[in-house]
N, C-alpha and C positions, 0 to 999 in steps of 0.2 A: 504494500500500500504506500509506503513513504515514498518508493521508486516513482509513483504513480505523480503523486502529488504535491513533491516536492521538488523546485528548481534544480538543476545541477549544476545552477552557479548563479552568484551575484557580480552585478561589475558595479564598481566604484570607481571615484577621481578622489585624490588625496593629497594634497599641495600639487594642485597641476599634473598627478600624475594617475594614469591607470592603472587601475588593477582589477583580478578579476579572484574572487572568492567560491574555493568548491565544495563540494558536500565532503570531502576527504580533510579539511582544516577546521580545529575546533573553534575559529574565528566566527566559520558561516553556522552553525550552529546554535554558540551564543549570541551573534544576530539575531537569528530567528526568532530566538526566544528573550531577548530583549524587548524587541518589536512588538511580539505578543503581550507581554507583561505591562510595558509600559503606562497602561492605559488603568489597570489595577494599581499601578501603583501610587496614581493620585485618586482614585476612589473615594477614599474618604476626603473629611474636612480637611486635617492639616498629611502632605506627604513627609513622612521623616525619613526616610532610605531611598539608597537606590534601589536596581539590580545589581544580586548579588551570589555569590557562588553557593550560596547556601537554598537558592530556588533552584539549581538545578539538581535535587536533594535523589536519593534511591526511590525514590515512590515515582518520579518525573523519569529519569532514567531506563525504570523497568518496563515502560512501553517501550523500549526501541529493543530490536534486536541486537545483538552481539554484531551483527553486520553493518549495522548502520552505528553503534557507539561500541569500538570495542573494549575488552576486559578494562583495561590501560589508563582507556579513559572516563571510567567508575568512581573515581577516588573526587573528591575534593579540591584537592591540593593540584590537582591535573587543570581544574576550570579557575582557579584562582591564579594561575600561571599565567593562563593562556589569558585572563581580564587584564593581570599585570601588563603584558607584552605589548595588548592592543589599547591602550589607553594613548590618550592626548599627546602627554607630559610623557612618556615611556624614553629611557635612553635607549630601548633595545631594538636592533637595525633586522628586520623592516618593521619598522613601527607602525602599524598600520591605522592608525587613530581615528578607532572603530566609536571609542564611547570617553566619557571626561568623568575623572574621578571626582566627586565632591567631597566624599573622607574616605579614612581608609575601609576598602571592601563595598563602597559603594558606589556604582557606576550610572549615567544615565548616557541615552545618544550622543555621541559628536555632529559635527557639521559633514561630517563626513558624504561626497556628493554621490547619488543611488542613481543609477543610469532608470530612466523613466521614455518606455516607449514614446515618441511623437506620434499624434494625432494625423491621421488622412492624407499622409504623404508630407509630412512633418518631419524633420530629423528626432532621434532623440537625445532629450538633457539627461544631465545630470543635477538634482535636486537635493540640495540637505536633508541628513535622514530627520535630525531634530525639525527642522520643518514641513516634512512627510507627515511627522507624526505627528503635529501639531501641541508640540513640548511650549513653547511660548505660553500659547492660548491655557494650557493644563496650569502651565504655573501663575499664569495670571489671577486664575481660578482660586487657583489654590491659598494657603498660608502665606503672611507676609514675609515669615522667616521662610519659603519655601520657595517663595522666589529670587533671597538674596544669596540663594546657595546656587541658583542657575549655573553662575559662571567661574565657582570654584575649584581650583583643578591641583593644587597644593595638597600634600599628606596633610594629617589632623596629628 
C-alpha cells in the first residue's frame, strides 16, 4: 500500500540549490510526517512544542513494514540524528534545512522551497514549505509566546 500511495521523491530548492528527497533517506520520511502533524500541533489554544522525535514513537513505527523502515531505523536516537542533520543552523554538510529548531528537540518547517506543479501549461515553483503549510497564519492564531518563538533557531 505505501508503494501505492506514496511519492518516490520530493524535490526541493535550498539556498539556490536542488535537490531531490527519496523514500530510501530518513529526511523524506520525517517530512512527511512533519507535514502531517503540523496542523495538531497548534490544535489547541496555546502550541508549546514542536515536532519531535518522540512522535515518531513504536506505536507510529509499527504500521510500516520492515521494508519500508528498516530494523536500524527503530531506535530513537536514529530520528533525532537525522532532525539534528537536517535543521536550519546544522554544521553538518549536506545540511539540508528541512525544518528550524526552536529548542532543543523541537523542530517546526523551514523555508525550505517544495517544487509545486504549474497550472495549465504553467512551469512549476518552488514554494516555502512553512508557507504550504500555512505556519504564519497557525501562529498568528495561536499564543502570543507562540509566535515569538516562530523564528528561533538557537539551542535553549
Amino acid at each position: 500500500m505505501f508503494a501505492l500511495l506514496c511519492p518516490t521523491s520530493i524535490d526541493l530548492e535550498v539556498d539556490d540549490k536542488r535537490l531531490r528527497l527519496t523514500r530510501a533517506q530518513g529526511e523524506f520520511l520525517l517530512l512527511l510526517l512533519m507535514v502531517a502533524r503540523v496542523h495538531d500541533l497548534h490544535a489547541g489554544v496555546k502550541r508549546y512544542h514542536g515536532f519531535q522525535a518522540a512522535h515518531v514513537d513504536e506505536s507510529l513505527l509499527s504500521a510500516f513494514p520492515r521494508s519500508v523502515i528498516p530494523e536500524e531505523r527503530r531506535r530513537r536516537v536514529y530520528w533525532n540524528g537525522v532532525l539534528a542533520r537536517a535543521e536550519v543552523s546544522s554544521s553538518y554538510k549536506p545540511a539540508r534545512k528541512l525544518w528550524r529548531r526552536e529548542r532543543q528537540g523541537h523542530y517546526m518547517p523551514s523555508t525550505v522551497g517544495v517544487r509545486v506543479a504549474g497550472e495549465a501549461g504553467k512551469p512549476d515553483t518552488y514554494v516555502p514549505l512553512d508557507r504550504l503549510l500555512g505556519c504564519d497564519i497557525l501562529e498568528e492564531q495561536g499564543a502570543p509566546d507562540a509566535a515569538s518563538r516562530a523564528h528561533v533557531t538557537s539551542p535553549s
